[in-house]
TIDOKOL-351695 format. One line per field, with one value per residue (C-alpha): residue number from 1; residue in one letter; x, y, z. Coordinates in pm, 1 decimal, decimal comma, padded with zeros to 6 digits, always signed. Example, Ala and Ser with C-alpha at 12.3 -4.5 7.8 and 13.67 -1.06 7.14 Angstrom:
% residues 2
num <- [1 2];
residu <- [A S];
c1 <- [+01230,0 +01367,0];
c2 <- [-00450,0 -00106,0];
c3 <- [+00780,0 +00714,0];
This chain:
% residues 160
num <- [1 2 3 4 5 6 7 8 9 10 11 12 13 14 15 16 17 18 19 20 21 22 23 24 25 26 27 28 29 30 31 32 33 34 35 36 37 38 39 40 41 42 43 44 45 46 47 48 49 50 51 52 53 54 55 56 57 58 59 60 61 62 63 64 65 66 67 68 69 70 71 72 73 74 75 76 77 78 79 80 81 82 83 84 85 86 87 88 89 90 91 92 93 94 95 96 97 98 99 100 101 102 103 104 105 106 107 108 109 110 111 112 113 114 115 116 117 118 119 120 121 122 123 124 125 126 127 128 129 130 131 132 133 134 135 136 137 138 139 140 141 142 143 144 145 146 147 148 149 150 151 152 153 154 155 156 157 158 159 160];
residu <- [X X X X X X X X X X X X X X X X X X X X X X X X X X X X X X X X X X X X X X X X X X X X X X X X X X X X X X X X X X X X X X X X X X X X X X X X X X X X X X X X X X X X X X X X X X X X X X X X X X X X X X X X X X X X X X X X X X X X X X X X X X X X X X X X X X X X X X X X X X X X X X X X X X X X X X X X X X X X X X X X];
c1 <- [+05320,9 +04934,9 +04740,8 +04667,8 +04982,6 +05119,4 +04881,4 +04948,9 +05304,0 +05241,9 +05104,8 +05281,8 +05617,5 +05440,7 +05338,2 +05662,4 +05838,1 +05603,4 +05732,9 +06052,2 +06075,9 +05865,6 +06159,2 +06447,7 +06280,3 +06112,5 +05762,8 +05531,8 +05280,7 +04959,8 +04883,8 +04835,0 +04960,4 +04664,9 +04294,1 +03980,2 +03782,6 +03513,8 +03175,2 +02980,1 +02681,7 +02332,6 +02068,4 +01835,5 +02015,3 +01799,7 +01859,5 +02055,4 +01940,2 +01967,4 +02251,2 +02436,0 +02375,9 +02545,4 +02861,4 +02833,0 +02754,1 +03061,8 +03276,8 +03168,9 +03276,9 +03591,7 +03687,7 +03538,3 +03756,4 +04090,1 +03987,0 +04018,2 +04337,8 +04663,8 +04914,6 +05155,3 +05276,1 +05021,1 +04733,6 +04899,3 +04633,5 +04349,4 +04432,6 +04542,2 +04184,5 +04019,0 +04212,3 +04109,8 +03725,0 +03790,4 +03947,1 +03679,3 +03396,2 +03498,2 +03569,3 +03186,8 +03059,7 +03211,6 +03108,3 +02742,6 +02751,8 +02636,1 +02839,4 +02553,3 +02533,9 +02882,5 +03109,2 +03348,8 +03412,6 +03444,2 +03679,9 +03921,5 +03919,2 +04026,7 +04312,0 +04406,1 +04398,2 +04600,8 +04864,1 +04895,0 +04993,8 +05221,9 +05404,1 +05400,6 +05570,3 +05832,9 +05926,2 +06282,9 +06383,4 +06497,4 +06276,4 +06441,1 +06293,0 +06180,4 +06040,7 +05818,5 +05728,1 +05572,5 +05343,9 +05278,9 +05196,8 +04973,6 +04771,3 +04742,4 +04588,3 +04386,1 +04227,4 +04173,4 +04005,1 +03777,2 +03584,5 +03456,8 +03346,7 +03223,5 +02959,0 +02861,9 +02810,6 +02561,1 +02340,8 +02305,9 +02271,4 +02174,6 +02180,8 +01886,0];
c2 <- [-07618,8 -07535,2 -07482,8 -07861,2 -08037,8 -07766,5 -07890,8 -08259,3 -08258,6 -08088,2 -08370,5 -08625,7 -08436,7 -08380,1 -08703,5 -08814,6 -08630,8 -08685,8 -09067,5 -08983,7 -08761,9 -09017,6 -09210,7 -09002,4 -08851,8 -09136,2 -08967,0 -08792,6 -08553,3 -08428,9 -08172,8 -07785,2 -07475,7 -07292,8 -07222,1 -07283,7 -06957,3 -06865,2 -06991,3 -06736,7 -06913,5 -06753,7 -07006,9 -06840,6 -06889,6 -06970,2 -07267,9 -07257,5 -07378,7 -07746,1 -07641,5 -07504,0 -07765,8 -08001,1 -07821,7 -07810,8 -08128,6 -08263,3 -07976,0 -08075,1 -08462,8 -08340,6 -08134,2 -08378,1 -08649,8 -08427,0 -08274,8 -08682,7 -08805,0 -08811,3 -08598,8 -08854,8 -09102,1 -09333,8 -09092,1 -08854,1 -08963,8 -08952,1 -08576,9 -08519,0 -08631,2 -08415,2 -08061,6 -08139,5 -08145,2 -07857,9 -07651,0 -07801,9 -07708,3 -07381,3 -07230,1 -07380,7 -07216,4 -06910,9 -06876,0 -06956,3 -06726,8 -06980,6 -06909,8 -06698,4 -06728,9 -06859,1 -06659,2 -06552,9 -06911,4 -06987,1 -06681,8 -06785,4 -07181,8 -07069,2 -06846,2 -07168,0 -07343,7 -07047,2 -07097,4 -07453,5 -07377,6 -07077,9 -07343,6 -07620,2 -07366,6 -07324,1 -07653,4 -07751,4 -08075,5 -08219,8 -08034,3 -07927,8 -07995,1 -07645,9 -07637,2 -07950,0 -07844,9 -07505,4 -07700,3 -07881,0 -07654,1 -07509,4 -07828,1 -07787,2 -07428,8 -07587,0 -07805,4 -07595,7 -07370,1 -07648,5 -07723,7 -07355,0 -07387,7 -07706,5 -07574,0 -07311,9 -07565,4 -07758,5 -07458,5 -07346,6 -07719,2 -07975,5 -08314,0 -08468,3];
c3 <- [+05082,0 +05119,8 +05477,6 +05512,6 +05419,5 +05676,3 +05945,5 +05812,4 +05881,4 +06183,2 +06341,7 +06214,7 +06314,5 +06682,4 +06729,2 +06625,8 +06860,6 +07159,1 +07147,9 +07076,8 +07391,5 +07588,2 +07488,3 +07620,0 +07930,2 +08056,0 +08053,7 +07840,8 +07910,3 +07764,0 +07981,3 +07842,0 +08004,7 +07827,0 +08019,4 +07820,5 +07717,1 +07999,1 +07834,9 +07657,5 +07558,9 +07618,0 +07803,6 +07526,1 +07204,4 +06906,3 +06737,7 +06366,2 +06114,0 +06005,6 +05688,4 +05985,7 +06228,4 +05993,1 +05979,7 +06336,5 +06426,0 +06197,2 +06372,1 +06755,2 +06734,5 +06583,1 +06856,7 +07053,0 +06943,0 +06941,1 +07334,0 +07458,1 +07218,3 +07341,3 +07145,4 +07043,9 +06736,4 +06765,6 +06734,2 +06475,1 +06206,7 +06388,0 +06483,0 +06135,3 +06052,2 +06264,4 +06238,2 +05852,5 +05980,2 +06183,3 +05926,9 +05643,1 +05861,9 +06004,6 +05665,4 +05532,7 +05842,6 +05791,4 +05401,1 +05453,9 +05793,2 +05996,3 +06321,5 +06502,8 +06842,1 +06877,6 +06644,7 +06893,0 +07005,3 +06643,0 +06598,5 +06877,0 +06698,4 +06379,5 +06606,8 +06691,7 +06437,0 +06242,0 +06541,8 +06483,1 +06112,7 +06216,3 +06456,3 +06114,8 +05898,6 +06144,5 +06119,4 +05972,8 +05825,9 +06093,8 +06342,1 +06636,6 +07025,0 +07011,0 +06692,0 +06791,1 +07096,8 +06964,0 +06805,3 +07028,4 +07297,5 +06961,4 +06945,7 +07305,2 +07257,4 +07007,4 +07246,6 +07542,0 +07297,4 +07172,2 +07497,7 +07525,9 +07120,0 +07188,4 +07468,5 +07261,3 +06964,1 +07229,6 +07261,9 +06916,9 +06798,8 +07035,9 +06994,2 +06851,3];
């Protein structure tokens, strides 16, 4: 099974599972034991290029999008749609060198991302509760790890 059909059952599995516990337990949560990265970003960063910004721009409302979705069955395709992005445009910004100013925060995303396919591989057929709930708690990582990327994304390529 290759990276992205790894990722892609994943989610689906999570998502899955998040309504099937919301089903047993009575509640659900979304909430993530992990902290955000402190921000690193320099007031003074130079802008990248517009090849760059592209990849960026495309990456940002990705991580955007996942940072505000619930992680459960009804939104498993819209997060499977966007760790594709992210994992798309983190590899295009890493072959054309276009992290600059932010590497580090795009460094610790692909970390995460890498943990959320770590946690997919583990999965069995039928996954167990732990099984789903590591990745889980890796889309979580994911996520927390995304808002610190994301600020750094702003001052490299803002908005225009």
């Amino acid at each position: 099974m290759d990276k992205q059909s790894r990722i892609r059952t994943a989610i689906v599995v999570a998502g899955c599972a998040a309504a099937l516990a919301a089903c047993s337990s009575g509640t659900s949560t979304s909430s993530s034991t992990h902290t955000a990265a402190p921000r690193t970003t320099s007031p003074t960063a130079s802008p990248a290029s517009q090849a760059t910004c592209k990849h960026v721009n495309s990456l940002r409302a990705s991580l955007e999008t996942l940072t505000h979705l619930q992680l459960n069955a009804s939104s498993a395709g819209q997060i499977r749609t966007n760790l594709t992005n992210i994992q798309s445009q983190l590899s295009a910004l890493k072959s054309e060198g276009g992290t600059g100013a932010f590497s580090h925060q795009v460094n610790q995303l692909s970390n995460s991302l890498d943990q959320v396919e770590r946690a997919a591989k583990g999965l069995g057929s039928p996954p167990s509760a732990g099984q789903v709930s590591k990745v889980v708690t890796a889309l979580s990582g994911l996520r927390a790890q995304s808002k610190s990327t994301v600020a750094a994304m702003r001052a490299a390529c803002p908005k225009g």
